[in-house]
N, C-alpha and C positions, 0 to 999 in steps of 0.2 A: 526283507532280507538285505543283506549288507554286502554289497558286490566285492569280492577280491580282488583287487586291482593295486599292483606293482607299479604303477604309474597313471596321472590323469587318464581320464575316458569321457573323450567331447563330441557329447551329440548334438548335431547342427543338424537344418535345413534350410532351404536354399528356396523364395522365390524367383523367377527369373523371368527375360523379356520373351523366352520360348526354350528349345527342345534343343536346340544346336549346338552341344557343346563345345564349336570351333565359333562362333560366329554371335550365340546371346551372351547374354549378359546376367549380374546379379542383381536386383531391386530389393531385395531384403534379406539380411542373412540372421537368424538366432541360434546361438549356442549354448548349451546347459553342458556347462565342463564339471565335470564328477569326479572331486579331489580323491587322495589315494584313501581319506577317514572318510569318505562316501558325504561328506561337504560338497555342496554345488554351488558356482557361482552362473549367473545365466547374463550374457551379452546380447541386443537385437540392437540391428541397427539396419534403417535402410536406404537404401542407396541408389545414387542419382547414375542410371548404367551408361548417361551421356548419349544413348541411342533411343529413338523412339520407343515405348512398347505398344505393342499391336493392341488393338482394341478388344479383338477376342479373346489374349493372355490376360487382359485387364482384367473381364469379366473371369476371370477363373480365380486370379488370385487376390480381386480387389484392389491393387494397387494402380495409378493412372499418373500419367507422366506428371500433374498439375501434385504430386503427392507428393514427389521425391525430387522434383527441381531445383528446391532449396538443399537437398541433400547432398553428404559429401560424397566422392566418388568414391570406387574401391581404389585407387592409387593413393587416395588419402586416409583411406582407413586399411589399407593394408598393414603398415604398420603394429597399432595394435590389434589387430587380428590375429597376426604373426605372434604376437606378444602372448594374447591370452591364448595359444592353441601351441604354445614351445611344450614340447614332451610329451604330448597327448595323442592317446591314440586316438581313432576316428568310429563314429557310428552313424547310423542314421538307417531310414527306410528305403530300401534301394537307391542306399548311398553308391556304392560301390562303380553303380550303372552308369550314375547321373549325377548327383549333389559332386560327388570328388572331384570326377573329373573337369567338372563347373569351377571349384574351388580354384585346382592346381592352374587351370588358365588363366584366371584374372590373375592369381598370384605373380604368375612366368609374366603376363602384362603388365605389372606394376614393377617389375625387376626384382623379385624376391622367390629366390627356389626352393620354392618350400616341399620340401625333400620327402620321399617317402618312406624310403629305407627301411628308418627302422621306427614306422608306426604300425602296429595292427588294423588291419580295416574291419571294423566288424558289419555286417548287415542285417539287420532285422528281417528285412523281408524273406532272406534266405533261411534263417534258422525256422521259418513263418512255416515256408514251402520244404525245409526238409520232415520236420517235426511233424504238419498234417500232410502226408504223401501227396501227390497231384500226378500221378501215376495212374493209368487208363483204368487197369485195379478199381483202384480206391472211388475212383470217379464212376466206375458201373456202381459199383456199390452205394454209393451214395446217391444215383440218381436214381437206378433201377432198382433200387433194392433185394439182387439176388446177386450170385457169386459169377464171376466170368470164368465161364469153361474155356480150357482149350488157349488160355492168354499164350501170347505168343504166338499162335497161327495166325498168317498172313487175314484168311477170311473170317476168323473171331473176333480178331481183332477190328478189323472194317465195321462188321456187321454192329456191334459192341459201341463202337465211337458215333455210327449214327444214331443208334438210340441211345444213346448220350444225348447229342445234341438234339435229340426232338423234344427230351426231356426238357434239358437246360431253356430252350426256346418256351414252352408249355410254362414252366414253372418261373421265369424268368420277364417274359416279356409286357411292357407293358408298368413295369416293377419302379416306381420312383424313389433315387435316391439322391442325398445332400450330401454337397461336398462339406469340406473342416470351413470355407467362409456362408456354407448357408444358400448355395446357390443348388437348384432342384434339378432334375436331366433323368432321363430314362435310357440305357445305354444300352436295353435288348429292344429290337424287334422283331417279328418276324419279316426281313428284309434283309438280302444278303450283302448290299450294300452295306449296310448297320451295323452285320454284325462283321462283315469283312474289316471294316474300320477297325473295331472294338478288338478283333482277334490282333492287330498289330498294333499291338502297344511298344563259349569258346574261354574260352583259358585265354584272357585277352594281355600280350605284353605291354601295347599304350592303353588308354583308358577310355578311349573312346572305340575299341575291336578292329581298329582300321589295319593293325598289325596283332597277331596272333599263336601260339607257339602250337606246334602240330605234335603228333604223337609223343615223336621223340626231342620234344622239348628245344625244337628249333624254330625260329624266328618267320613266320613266314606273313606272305599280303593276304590279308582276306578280301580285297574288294581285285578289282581291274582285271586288265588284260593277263595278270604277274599273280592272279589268285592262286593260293596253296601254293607259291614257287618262294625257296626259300630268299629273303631278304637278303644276305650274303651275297649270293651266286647272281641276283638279279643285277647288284650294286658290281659286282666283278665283273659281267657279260656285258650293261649298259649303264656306266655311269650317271648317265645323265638323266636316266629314273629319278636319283636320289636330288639332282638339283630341279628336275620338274616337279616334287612332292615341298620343296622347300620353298620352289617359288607360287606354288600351288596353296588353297582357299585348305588347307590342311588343319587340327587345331598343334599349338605351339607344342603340345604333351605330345602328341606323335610325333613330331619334328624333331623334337627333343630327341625322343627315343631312335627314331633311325638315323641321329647323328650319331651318337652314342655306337651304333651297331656298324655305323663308316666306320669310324675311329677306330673299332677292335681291331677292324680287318688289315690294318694300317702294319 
């Protein structure tokens, strides 16, 4: 089918030196940009993140510092990067989470603000998890194969979720699967350790949830001492909040953002 699209639509992925989006880095980035006549052009390029990567990210995504050495940085490939992703909206698979806010850092590092405004972000992953439910529902049903009475009571609900997971653990554990480079891993066992790991994999106004908008669509901290207190009033009672987050291990997209949220109050 032939996508309707009023402008570019560029789906990228990102691998990187880890999980950090204030602190790794990019080592390879591909983008398949999908002109408006549904035309593709596709960019990969990878890249030298000038910081170690860890041995254990190696093993995940294949790539090893001796790979990308010679390669240019992203401040030299910012540029056209910038260039082939002018107009285009954004997608990917738990883009939204991860790849973006990955992107917009180096970007803000390399001195180019590459703007969000007026792109659309789209997620795959999300349309993934609306389209097949993942809703306690759907998941008795699919595990236990009968209907859940009573959903929404406190103790249906309980009793319901463990036999779920006794399920998932029975049908799951044990189960080897291969990532996209080929490397094999079995990610149930029955170990709570295992699967505690495995289980931790908001309306977020920066891109990394460190700032987040609350009911009524005000600005507030979701992490610290200033949790759920709005960003405003924190910045208005204790200024010096906003210059410990600026001189703080924060990434550049939140800093960005609660400059932005100083400046209104101005």
């Amino acid at each position: 089918m032939q996508l309707n699209l009023t402008k570019p639509l560029a789906f990228f992925d990102l691998e990187t030196t880890g999980i950090n989006v204030g602190s790794d880095r990019i080592v390879e980035i591909s983008i398949v940009r999908v002109n408006i006549d549904n035309t593709t052009d596709i960019l990969t390029k990878k890249v030298n993140p000038t910081i170690p990567i860890p041995e254990f990210t190696s093993k995940i995504h294949g790539i090893y510092d001796k790979d990308i050495i010679d390669c240019p940085t992203f401040k030299e490939l910012a540029p056209q990067l910038s260039q082939f992703l002018t107009n285009c909206d954004l997608a990917g698979f738990n883009s939204n989470k991860f790849d973006v806010p990955v992107l917009v850092e180096e970007f803000l590092r390399a001195d180019i603000d590459f703007d969000l405004k007026n792109r659309k972000l789209i997620d795959v992953q999300n349309i993934f998890h609306t389209m097949e439910p993942r809703n306690l529902t759907a998941a008795y049903k699919f595990y236990c194969d009968k209907p859940l009475i009573n959903a929404h009571s406190a103790e249906a609900d309980t009793i319901a979720t463990y036999e779920i997971f006794k399920a998932q653990v029975n049908r799951y554990q044990d189960v080897e699967l291969e990532d996209e480079k080929g490397n094999k891993f079995t990610p149930v066992k029955n170990d709570m350790a295992v699967l505690s790991a495995l289980s931790n994999r908001n309306k977020n106004a920066d891109l990394a949830g460190r700032i987040v908008f609350n009911e009524k669509d005000i600005e507030v901290f979701n992490f610290g001492k200033h949790k759920d207190k709005s960003v405003k009033e924190v910045f208005e009672k204790e200024p010096s909040y906003y210059n410990w987050m600026m001189q703080g291990d924060f990434p550049l997209y939140t800093k960005k953002i609660i400059t932005q949220i100083r400046l209104s109050m101005k």
